[in-house]
DSSP file (Angstrom, degrees, kcal/mol; ACC not computed):
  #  RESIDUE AA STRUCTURE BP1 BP2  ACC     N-H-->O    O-->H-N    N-H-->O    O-->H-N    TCO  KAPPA ALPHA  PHI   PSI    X-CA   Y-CA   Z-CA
    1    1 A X     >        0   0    0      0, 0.0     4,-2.0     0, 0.0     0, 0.0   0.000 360.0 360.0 360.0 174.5   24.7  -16.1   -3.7
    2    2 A X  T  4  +     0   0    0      2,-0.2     0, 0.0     1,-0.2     0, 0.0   0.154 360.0  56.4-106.1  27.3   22.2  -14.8   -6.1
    3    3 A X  T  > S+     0   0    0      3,-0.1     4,-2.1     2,-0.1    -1,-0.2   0.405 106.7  49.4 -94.7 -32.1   19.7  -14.2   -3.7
    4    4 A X  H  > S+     0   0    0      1,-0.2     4,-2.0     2,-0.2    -2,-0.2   0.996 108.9  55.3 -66.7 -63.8   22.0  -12.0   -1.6
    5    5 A X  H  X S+     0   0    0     -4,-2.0     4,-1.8     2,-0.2    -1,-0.2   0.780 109.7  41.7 -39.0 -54.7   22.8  -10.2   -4.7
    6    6 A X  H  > S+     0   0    0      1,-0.2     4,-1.9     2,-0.2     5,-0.4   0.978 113.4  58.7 -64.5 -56.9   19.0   -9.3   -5.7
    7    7 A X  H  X S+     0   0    0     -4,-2.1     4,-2.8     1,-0.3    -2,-0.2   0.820 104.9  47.5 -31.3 -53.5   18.6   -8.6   -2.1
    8    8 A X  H  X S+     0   0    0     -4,-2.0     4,-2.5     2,-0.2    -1,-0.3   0.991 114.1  47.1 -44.1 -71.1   21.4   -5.9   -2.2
    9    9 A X  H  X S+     0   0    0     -4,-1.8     4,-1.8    -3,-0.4    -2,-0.2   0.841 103.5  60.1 -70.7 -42.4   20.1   -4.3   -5.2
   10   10 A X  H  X S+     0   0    0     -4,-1.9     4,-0.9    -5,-0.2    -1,-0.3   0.942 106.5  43.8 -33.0 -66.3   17.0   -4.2   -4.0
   11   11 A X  H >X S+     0   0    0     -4,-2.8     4,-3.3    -5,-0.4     3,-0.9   0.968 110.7  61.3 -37.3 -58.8   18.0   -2.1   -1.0
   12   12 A X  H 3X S+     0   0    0     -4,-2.5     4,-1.0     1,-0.2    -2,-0.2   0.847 104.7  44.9 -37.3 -51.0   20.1   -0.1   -3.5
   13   13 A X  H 3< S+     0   0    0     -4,-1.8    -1,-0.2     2,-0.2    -2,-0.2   0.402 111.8  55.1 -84.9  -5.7   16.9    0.9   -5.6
   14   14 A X  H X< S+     0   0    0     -4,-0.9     3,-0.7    -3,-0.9     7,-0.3   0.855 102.4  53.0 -80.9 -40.9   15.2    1.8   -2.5
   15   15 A X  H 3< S+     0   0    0     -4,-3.3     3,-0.2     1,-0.2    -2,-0.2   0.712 113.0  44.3 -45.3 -36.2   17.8    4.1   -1.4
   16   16 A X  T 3< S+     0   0    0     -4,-1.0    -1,-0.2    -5,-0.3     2,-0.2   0.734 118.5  49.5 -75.5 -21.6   17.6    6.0   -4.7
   17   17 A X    <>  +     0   0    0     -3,-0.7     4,-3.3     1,-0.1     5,-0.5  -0.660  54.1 166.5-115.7  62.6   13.8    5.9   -4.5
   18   18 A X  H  > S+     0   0    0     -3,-0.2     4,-0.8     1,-0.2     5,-0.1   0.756  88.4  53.1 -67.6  -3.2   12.2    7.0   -1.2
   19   19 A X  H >> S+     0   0    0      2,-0.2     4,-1.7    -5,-0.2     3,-0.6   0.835 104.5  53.6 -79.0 -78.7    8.9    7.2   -2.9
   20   20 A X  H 3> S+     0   0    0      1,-0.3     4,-1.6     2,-0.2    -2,-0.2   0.830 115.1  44.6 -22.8 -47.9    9.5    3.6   -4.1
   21   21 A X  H 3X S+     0   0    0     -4,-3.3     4,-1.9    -7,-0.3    -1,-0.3   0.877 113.3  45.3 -76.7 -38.9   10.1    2.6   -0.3
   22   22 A X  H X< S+     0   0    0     -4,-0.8     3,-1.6    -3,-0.6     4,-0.4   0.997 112.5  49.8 -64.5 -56.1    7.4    4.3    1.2
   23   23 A X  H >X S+     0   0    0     -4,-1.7     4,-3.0     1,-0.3     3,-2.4   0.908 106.7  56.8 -44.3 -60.7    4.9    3.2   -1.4
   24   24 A X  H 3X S+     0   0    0     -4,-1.6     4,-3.6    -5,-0.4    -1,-0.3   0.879 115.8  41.4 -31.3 -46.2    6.2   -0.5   -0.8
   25   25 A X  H <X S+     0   0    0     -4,-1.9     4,-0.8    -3,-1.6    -1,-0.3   0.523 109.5  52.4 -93.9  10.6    5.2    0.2    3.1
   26   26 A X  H <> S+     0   0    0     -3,-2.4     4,-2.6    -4,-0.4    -1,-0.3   0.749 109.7  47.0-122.3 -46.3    2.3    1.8    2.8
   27   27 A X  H  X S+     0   0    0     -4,-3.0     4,-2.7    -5,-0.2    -2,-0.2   0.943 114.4  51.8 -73.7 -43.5    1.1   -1.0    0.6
   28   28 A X  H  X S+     0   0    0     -4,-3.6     4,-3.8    -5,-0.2     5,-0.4   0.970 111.3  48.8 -27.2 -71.2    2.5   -3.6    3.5
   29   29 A X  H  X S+     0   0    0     -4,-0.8     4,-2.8    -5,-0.2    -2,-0.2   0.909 106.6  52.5 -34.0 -67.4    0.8   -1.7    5.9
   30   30 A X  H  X S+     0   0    0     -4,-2.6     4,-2.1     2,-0.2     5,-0.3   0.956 106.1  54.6 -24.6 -86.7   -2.3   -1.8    3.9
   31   31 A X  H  X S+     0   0    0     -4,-2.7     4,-2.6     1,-0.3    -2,-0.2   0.724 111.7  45.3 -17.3 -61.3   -2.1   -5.7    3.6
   32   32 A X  H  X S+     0   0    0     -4,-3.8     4,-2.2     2,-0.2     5,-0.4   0.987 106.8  59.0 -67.0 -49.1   -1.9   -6.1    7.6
   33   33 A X  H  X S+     0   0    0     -4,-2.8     4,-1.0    -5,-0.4     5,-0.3   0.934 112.9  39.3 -55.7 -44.3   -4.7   -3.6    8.2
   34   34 A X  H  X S+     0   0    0     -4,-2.1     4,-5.5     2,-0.2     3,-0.3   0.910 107.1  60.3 -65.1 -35.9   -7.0   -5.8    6.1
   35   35 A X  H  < S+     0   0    0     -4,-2.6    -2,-0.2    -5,-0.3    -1,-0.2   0.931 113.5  46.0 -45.7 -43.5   -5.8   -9.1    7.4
   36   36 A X  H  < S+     0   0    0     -4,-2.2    -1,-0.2     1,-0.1    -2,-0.2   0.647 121.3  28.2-100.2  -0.5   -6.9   -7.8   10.4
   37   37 A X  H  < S-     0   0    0     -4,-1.0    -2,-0.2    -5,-0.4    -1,-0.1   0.557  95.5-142.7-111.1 -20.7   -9.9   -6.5   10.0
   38   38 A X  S  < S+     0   0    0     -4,-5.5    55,-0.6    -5,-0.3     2,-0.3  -0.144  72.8  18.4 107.4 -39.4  -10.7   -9.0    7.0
   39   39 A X  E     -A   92   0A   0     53,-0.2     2,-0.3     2,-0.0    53,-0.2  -0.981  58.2-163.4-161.4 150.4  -12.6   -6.7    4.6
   40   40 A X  E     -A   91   0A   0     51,-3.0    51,-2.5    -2,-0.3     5,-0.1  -0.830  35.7-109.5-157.0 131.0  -13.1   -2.5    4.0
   41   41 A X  E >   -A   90   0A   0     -2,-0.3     3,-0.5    49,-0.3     4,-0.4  -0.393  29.8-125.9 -55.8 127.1  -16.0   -0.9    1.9
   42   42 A X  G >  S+     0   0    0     47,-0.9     3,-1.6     1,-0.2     4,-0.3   0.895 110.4  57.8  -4.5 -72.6  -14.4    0.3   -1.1
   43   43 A X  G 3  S+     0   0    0     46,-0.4    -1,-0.2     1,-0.2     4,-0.2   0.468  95.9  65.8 -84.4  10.7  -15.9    3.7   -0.5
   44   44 A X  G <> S+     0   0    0     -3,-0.5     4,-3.0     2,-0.1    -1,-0.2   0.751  81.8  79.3 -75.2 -38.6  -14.2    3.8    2.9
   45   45 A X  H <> S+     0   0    0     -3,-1.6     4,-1.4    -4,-0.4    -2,-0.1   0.562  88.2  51.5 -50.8 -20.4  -10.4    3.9    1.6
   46   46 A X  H  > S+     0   0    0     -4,-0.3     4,-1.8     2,-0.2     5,-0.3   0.852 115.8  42.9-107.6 -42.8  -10.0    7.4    0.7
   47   47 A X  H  > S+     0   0    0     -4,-0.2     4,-2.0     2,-0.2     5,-0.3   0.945 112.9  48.7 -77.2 -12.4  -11.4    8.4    4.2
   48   48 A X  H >X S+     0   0    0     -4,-3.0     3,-5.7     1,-0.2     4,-1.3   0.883 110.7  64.5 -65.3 -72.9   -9.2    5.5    6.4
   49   49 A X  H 3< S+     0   0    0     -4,-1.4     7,-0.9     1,-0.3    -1,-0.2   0.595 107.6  32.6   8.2 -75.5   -6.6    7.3    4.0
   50   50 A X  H 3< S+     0   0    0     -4,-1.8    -1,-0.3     1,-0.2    -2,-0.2   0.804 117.8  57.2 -59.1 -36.9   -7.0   10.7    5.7
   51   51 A X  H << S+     0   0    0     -3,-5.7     2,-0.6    -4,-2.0    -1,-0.2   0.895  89.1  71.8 -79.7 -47.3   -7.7    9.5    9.1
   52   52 A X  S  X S-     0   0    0     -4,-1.3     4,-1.9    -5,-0.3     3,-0.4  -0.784  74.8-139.9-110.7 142.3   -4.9    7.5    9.9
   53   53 A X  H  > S+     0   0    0     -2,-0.6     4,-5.7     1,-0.3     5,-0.3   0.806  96.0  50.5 -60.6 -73.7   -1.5    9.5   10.6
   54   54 A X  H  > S+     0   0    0      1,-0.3     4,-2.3     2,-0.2     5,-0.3   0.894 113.8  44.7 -53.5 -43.2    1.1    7.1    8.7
   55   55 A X  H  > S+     0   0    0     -3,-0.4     4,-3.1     1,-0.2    -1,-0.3   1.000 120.6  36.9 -83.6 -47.5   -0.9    7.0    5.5
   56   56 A X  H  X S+     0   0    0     -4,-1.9     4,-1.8    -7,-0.9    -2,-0.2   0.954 112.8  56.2 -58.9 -47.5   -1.7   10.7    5.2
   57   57 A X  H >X S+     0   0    0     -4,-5.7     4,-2.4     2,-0.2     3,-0.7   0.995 121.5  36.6 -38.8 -67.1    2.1   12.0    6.8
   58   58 A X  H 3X>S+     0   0    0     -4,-2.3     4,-2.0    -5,-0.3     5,-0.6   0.801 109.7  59.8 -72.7 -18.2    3.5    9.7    3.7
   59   59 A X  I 3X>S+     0   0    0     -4,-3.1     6,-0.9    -5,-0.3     4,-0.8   0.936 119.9  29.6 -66.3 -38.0    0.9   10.4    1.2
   60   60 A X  I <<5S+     0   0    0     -4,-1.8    -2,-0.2    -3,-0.7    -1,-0.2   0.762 121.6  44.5 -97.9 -24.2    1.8   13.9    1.5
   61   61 A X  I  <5S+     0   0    0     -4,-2.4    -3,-0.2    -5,-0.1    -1,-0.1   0.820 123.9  37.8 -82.0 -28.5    5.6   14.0    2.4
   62   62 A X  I  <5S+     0   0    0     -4,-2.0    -3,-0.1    -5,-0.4    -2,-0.1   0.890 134.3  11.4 -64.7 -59.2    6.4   11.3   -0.2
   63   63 A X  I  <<S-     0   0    0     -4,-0.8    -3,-0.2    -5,-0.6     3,-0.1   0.516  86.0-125.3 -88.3 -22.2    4.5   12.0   -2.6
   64   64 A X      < +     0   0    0     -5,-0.7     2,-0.2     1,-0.3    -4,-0.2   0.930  64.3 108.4  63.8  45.5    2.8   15.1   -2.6
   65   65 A X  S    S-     0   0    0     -6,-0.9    -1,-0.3     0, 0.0    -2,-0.2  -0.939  76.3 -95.3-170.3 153.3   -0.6   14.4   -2.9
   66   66 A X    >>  -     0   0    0     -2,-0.2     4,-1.7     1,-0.1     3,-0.8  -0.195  53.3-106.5 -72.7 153.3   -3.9   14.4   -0.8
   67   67 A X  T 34 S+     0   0    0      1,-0.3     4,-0.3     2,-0.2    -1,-0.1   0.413 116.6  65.5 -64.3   3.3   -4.4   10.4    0.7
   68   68 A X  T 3> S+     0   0    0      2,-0.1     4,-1.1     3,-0.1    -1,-0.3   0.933 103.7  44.8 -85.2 -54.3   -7.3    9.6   -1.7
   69   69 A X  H <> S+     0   0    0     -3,-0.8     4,-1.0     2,-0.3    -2,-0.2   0.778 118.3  42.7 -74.8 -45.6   -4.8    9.9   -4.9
   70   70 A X  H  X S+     0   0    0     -4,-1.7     4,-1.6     1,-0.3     3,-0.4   0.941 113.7  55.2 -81.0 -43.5   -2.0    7.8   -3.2
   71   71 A X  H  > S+     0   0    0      1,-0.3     4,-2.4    -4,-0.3    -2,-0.3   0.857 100.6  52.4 -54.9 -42.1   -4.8    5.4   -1.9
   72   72 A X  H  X S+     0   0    0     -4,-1.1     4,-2.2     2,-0.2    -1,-0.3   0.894 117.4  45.1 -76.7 -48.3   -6.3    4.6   -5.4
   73   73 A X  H  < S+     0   0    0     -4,-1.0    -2,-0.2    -3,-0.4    -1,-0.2   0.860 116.6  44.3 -70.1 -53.9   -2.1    3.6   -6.5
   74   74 A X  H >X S+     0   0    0     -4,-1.6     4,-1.7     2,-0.2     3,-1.3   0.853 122.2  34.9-115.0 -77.6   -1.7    1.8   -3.5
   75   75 A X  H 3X S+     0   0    0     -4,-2.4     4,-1.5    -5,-0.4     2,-0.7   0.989 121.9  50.5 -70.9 -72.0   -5.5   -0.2   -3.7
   76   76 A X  H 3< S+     0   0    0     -4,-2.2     4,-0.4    -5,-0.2    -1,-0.4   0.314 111.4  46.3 -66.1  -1.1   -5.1   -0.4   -7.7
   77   77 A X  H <> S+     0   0    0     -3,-1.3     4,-1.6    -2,-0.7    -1,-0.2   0.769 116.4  46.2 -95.7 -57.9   -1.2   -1.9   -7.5
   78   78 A X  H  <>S+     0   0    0     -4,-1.7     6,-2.3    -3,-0.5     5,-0.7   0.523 111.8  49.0 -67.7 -20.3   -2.3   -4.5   -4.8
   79   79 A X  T ><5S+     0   0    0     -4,-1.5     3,-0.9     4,-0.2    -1,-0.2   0.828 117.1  41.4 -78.1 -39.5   -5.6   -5.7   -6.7
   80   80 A X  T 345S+     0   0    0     -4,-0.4    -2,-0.2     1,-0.2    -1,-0.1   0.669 106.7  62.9 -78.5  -0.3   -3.8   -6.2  -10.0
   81   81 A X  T 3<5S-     0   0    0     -4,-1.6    -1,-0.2     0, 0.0    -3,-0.2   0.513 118.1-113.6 -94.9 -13.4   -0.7   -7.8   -7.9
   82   82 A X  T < 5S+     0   0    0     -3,-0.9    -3,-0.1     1,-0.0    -4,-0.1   0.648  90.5 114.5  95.9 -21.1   -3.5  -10.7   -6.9
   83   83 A X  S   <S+     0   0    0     -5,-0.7    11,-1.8    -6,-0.2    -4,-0.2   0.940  80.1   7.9 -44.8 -65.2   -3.0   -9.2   -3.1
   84   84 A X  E     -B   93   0A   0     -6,-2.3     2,-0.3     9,-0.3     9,-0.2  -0.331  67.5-169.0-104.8 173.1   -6.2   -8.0   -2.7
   85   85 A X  E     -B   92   0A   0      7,-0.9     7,-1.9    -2,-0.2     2,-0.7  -0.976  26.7-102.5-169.7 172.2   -9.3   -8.1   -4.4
   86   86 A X  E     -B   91   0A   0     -2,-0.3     2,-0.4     5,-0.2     5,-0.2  -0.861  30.5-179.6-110.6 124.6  -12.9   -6.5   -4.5
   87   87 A X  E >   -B   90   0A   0      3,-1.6     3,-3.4    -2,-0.7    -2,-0.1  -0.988  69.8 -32.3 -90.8  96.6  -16.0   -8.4   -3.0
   88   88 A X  T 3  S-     0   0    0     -2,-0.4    -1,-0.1     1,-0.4     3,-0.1   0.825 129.0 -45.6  60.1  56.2  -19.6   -6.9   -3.0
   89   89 A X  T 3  S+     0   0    0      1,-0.2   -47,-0.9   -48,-0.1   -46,-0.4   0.114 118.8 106.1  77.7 -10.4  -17.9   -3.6   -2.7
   90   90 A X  E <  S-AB  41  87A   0     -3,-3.4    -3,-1.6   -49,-0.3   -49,-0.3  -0.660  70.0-120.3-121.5 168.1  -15.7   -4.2   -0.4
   91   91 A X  E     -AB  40  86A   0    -51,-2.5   -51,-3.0    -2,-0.3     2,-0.4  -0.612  34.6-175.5 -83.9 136.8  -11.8   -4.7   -0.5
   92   92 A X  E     -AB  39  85A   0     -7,-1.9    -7,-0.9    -2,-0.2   -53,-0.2  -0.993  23.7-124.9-130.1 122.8  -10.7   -8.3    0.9
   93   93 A X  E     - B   0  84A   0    -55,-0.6     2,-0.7    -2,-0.4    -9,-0.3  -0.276  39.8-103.4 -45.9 167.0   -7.2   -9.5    1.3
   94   94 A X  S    S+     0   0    0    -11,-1.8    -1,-0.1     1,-0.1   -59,-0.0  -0.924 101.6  24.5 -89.8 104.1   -6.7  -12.4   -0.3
   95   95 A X              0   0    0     -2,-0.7    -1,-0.1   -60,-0.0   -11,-0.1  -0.043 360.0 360.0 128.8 -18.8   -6.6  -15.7    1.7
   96   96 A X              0   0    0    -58,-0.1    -2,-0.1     0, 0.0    -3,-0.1   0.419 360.0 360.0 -68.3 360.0   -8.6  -14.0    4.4
């Protein structure tokens, strides 16, 4: 079907792209960590960035750049995607 089919290709263009994939999980990742905590000052992100393992190991093996830079791509894809959004300073999932 021609769901299976994007599905395939999808996989495909992750397999060519480990950046592409990582970015994708790291932004997943993101999503749940606000769901579950509901809300994060703005001027928090760059340090949760640093702090925590997963997002700093892949900001730096993936990409090759300190966890502030990947974090601003990451928060800035997922506010203009409608995911997220910014509240009295602080970053909110959406629906939360």
């Amino acid at each position: 079907t021609a769901a299976v089919e994007r599905a395939f290709q999808r996989l495909a263009a992750f397999e060519q792209s480990p950046e592409r994939m990582a970015k994708s999980a790291m932004k997943a990742l993101f999503t749940f960590t606000l769901l579950e905590k509901r809300r994060m000052p703005r001027a928090e992100i760059d340090d949760y960035f640093t702090q925590v393992a997963i997002f700093r190991d892949v900001s730096q093996r993936f990409f090759g750049k300190e966890p502030a830079a990947v974090a601003a791509l990451v928060i800035g894809e997922l506010l203009k995607a409608g995911v997220l959004a910014e509240q009295d300073g602080d970053i909110v999932a959406r629906g939360s």
